[in-house]
C-alpha positions in Angstrom: 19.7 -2.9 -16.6 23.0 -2.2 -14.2 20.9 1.4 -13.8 18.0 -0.5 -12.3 20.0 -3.1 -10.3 22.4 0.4 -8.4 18.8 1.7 -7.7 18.0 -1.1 -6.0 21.1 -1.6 -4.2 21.0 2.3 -3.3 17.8 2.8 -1.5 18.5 -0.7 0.2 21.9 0.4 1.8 21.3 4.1 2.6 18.0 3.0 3.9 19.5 0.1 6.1 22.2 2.4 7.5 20.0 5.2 8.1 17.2 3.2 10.5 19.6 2.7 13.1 20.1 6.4 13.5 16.8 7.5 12.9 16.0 4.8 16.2 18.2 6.2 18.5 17.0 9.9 17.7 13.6 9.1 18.4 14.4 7.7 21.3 16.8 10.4 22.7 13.8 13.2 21.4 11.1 10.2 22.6 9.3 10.7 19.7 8.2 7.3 20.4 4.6 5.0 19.8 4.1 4.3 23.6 2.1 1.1 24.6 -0.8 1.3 26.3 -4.5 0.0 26.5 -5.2 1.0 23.0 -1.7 -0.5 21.8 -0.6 -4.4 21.1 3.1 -3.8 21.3 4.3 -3.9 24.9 7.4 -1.6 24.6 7.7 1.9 23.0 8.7 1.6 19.6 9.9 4.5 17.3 7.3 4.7 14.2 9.4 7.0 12.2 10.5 4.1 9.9 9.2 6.3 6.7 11.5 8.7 6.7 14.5 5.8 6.0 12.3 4.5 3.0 11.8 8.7 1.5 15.4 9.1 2.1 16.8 6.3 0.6 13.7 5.9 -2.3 14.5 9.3 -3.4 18.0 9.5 -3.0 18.2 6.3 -5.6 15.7 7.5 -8.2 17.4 11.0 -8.5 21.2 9.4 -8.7 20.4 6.6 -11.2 17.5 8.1 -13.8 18.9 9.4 -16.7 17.9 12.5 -17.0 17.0 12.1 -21.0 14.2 9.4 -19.9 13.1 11.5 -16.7 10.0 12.7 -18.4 7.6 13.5 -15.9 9.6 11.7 -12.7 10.0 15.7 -11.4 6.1 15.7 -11.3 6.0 12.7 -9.4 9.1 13.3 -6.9 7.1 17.1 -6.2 4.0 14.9 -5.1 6.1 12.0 -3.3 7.3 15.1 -1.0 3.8 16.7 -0.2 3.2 12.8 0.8 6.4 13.0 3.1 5.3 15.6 4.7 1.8 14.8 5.6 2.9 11.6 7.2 5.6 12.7 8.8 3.5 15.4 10.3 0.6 13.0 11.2 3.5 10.2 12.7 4.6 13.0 14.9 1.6 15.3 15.8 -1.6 13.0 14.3 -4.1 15.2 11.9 -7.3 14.4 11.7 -8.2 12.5 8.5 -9.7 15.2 6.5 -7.3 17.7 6.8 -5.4 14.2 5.6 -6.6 13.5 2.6 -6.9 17.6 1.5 -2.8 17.4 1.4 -2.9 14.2 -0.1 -5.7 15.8 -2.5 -3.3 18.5 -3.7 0.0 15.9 -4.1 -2.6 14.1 -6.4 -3.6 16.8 -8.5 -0.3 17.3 -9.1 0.2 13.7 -9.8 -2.6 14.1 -12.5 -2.4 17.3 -14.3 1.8 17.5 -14.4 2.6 14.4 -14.3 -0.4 13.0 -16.5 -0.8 9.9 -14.5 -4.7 9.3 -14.8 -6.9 6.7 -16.1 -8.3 7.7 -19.3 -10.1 4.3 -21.0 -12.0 1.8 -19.1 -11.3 -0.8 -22.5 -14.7 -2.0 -22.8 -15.8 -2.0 -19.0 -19.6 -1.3 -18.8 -19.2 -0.4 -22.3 -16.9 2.4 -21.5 -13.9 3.0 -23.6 -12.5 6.3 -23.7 -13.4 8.7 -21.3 -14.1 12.6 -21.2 -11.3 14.1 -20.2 -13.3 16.0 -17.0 -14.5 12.3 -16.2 -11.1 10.8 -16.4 -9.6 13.6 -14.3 -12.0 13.3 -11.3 -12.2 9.5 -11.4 -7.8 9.4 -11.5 -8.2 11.9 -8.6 -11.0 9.3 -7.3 -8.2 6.1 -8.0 -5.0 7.6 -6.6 -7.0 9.1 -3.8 -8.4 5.1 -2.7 -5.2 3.4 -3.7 -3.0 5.4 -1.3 -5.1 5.1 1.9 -5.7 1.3 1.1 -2.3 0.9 2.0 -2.1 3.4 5.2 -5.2 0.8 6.2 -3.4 -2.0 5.9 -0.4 -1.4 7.8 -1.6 -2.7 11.2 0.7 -5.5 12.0 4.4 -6.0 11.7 5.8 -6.4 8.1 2.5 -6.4 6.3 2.1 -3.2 4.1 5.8 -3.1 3.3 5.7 -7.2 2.1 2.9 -6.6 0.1 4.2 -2.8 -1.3 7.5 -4.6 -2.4 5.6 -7.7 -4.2 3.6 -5.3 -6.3 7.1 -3.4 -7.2 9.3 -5.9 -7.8 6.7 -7.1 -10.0 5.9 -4.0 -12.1 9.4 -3.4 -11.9 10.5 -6.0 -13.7 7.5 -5.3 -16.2 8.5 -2.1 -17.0 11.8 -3.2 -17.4 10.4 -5.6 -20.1 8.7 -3.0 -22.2 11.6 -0.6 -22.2 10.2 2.2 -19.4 13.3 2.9 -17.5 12.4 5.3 -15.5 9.6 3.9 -14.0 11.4 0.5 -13.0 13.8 2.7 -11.8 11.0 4.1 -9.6 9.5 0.5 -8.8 13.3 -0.7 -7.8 14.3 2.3 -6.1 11.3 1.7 -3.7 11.9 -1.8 -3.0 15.1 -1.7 -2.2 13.9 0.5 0.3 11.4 -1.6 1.7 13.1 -4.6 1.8 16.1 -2.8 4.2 13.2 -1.5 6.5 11.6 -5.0 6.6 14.3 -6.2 8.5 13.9 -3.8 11.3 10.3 -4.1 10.7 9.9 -8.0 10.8 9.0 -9.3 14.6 10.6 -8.7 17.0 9.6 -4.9 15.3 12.7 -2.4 16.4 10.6 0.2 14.5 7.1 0.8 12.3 7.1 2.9 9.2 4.0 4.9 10.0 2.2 6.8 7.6 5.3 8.6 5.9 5.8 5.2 4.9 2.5 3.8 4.1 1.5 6.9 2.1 4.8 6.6 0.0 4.4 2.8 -0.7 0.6 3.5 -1.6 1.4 6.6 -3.9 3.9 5.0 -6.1 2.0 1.7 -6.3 -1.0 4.1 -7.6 1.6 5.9 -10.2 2.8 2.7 -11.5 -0.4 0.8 -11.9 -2.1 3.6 -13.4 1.0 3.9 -16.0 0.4 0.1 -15.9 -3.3 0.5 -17.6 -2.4 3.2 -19.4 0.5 1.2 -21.4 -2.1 -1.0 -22.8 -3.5 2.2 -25.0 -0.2 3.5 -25.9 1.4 -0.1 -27.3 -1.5 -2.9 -27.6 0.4 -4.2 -29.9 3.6 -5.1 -27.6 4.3 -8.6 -26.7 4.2 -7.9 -23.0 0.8 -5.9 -23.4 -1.9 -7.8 -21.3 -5.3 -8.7 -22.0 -7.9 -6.8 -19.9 -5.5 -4.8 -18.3 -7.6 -3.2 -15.8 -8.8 -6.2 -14.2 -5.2 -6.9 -14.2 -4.2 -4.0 -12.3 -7.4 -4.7 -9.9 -6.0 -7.9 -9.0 -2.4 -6.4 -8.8 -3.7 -4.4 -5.8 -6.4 -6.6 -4.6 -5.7 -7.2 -1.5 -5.4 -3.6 -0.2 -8.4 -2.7 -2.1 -10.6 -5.2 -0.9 -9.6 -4.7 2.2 -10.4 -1.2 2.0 -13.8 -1.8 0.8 -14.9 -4.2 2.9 -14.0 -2.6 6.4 -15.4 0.7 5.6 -19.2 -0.8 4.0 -19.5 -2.8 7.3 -18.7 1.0 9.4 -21.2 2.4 7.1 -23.8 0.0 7.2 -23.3 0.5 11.4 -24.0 3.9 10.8 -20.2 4.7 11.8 -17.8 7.4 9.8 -15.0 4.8 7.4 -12.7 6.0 9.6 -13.9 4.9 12.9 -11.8 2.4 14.0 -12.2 -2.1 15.0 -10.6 -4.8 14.5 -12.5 -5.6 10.8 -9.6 -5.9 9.2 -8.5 -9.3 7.3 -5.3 -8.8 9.2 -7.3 -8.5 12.5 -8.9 -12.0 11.7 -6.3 -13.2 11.3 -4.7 -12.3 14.5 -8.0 -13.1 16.4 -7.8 -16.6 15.2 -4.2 -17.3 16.6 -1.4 -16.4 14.1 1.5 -14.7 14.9 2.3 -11.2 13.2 4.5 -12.9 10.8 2.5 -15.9 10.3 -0.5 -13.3 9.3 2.1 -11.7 6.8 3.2 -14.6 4.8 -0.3 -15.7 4.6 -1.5 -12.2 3.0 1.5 -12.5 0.8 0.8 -15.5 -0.4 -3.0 -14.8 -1.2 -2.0 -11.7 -3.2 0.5 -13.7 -5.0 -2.1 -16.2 -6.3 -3.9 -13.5 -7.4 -0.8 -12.2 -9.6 -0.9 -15.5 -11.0 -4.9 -15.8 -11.5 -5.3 -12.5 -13.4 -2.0 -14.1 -15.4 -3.6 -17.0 -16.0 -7.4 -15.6 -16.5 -6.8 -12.8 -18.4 -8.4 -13.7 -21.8 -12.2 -13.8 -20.3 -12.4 -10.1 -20.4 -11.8 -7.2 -17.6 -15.7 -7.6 -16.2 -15.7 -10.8 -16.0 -12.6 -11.0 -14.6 -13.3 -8.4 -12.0 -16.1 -10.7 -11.4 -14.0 -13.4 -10.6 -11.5 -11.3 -8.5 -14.6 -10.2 -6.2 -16.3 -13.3 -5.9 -12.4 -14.9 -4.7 -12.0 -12.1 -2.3 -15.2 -12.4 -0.8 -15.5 -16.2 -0.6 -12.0 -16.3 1.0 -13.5 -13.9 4.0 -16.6 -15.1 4.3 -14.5 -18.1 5.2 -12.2 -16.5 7.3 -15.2 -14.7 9.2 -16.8 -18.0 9.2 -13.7 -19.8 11.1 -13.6 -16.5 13.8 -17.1 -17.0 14.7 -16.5 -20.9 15.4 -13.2 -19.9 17.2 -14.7 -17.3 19.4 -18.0 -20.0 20.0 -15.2 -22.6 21.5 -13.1 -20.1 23.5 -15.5 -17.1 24.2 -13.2 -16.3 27.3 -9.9 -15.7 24.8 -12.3 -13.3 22.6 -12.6 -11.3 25.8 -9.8 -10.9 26.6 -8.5 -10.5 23.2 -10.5 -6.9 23.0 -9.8 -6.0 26.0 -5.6 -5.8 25.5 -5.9 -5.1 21.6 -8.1 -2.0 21.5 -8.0 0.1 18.7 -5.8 3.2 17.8 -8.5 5.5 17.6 -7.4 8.5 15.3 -7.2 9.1 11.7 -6.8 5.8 9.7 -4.3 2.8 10.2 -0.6 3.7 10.3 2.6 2.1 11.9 2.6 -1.7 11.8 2.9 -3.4 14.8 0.1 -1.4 16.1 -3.9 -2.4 16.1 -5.6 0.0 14.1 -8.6 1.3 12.3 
């Protein structure tokens, strides 16, 4: 327990005393997001905010795990660094997305072969238990792969990737904890005490965004510790902590970004348009559009993602399909409404609509990164 609370408290203070510094040096070596007509920030802002979060994530996990419940935590720090370095080179000099994903492609089969994080029972799901082990390799390559660029496509305003990333640790954090997996709360903990020191240079007025160094390490361990999450459930059903239909759990754990994820790139698809290309479909755009602030947008996202916590909680004895079902149907009710409200907005005030796409263009390369921004 006091291993998991110093973890915490590690990666928050080296993290909170390293932004500063990492602020002034990009601005003396102006490695800097600048605004412009494809920017909605009005003053140049560092977006180097990941490297604070690696430095003092890993810094924490290494000094507090004991190395006699390390297990495969090597495996998993070797992939968290092939992550650090893809988005600190794509935060610096931008890569296009493909070359992207190939990097994160190799962290993940890492992730999957050495560290054995991959999904290998769908409990019941289209009448799918356990799976071939070729099948459960390619779809945990296929998992991992969506999970961490859900969150690099959500980071698009200030605070929102890094409130959500830290919701979803504390959370399995504390559930790990519960069923006796030190290492990985030590992992959950150790990330959100990062996140929670960059949130408050991250929070509006932004002094800095965490760009994709940061959004690719949030989204890879959120995908180690869900997956671990599922995978419990075969390893001790039995436990008092085990869930019902743990995969629909884990869905709605991470609903939000998935969703998200989903929905934005069927609507470029269905335009004939790569999943990359980038608009302002985005729930978080919407949200924006219709008039609330950065932070306003935030809390709200929160707080829907919270209520799904609680609904799978609460719903978990109907069965993972039909709770999927249920998660889906929510998700798309909620914005079809929020689409719904835009359109009647934009009828009443066509002019502000105008205007609104006129200042808030769209960071057009790879996927999202850097909150604060408008992106893809």
């Amino acid at each position: 327990m006091y291993d998991i609370i110093l973890s915490f408290i590690t990666a928050f203070l080296l993290t909170y005393f390293a932004i500063p510094s990492i602020i002034n040096i990009a601005k003396v070596k102006k490695l800097m997001d600048m605004p412009g007509e494809r920017r909605s920030h009005e003053k140049a802002t560092p977006s180097l905010g990941g490297i604070g979060i690696f430095a003092g994530f890993i810094f924490s996990v290494i000094l507090w795990t004991p190395f006699n419940v390390f297990g495969d935590l090597q495996y998993v720090l070797c992939s968290l660094v092939i992550i650090f370095l893809i988005g600190a080179k794509d935060d610096i000099l931008p890569m296009s997305p493909y070359k992207k994903m190939a990097g994160e492609f190799f962290a993940i089969v890492i992730l999957v072969f050495k560290a054995n994080v991959k999904i290998t029972s769908l409990y019941g799901i289209f009448g799918i238990y356990e799976l071939p082990p070729v099948v459960a390799v390619l779809f945990s390559i296929f998992s991992i792969l969506v999970i961490i660029n859900a969150f690099n496509l959500i980071d698009g305003i200030n605070g929102l990737c890094g409130s959500i990333g830290a919701l979803i640790t504390i959370s399995l954090g504390s559930w790990f904890f519960l069923v006796d997996r030190i290492e990985l709360s030590l992992l959950a903990f150790g990330l959100a005490g990062a996140i929670f020191a960059f949130l408050k240079y991250n929070y509006t007025p932004a002094k800095i965004f965490m760009g994709d160094t940061g959004s690719l390490i949030i989204g890879i361990i959120c995908a180690v510790l869900t997956i671990k999450f599922i995978e419990f459930h075969r390893e001790a059903p039995e436990s008092i902590y085990a869930f019902k239909s743990a995969p629909a759990v884990a869905i709605g754990i991470l609903l939000f970004p998935l969703y998200d994820t989903l929905r934005v790139f069927i609507l470029r698809i269905s335009k004939k348009k790569s999943p990359f290309y980038p608009d302002r479909q985005h729930i978080h755009h919407m949200l924006i559009d219709l008039g609330f602030t950065h932070m306003q947008a935030t809390a709200t996202l929160v707080g829907v993602s919270a209520f799904f916590f609680y609904f799978v909680y609460k719903f978990q004895d109907v069965g993972s399909f039909n709770l999927i079902l249920l998660l889906l149907t929510l998700a798309f009710t909620g914005s079809f409404i929020l689409r719904f409200l835009l359109h009647q907005n934009n009828k009443k005030s066509p002019g502000r609509h105008v205007m609104m796409n006129q200042n808030l263009t769209i960071h057009k390369n790879n996927n999202i990164q850097s909150s604060g921004k408008v992106e893809a």
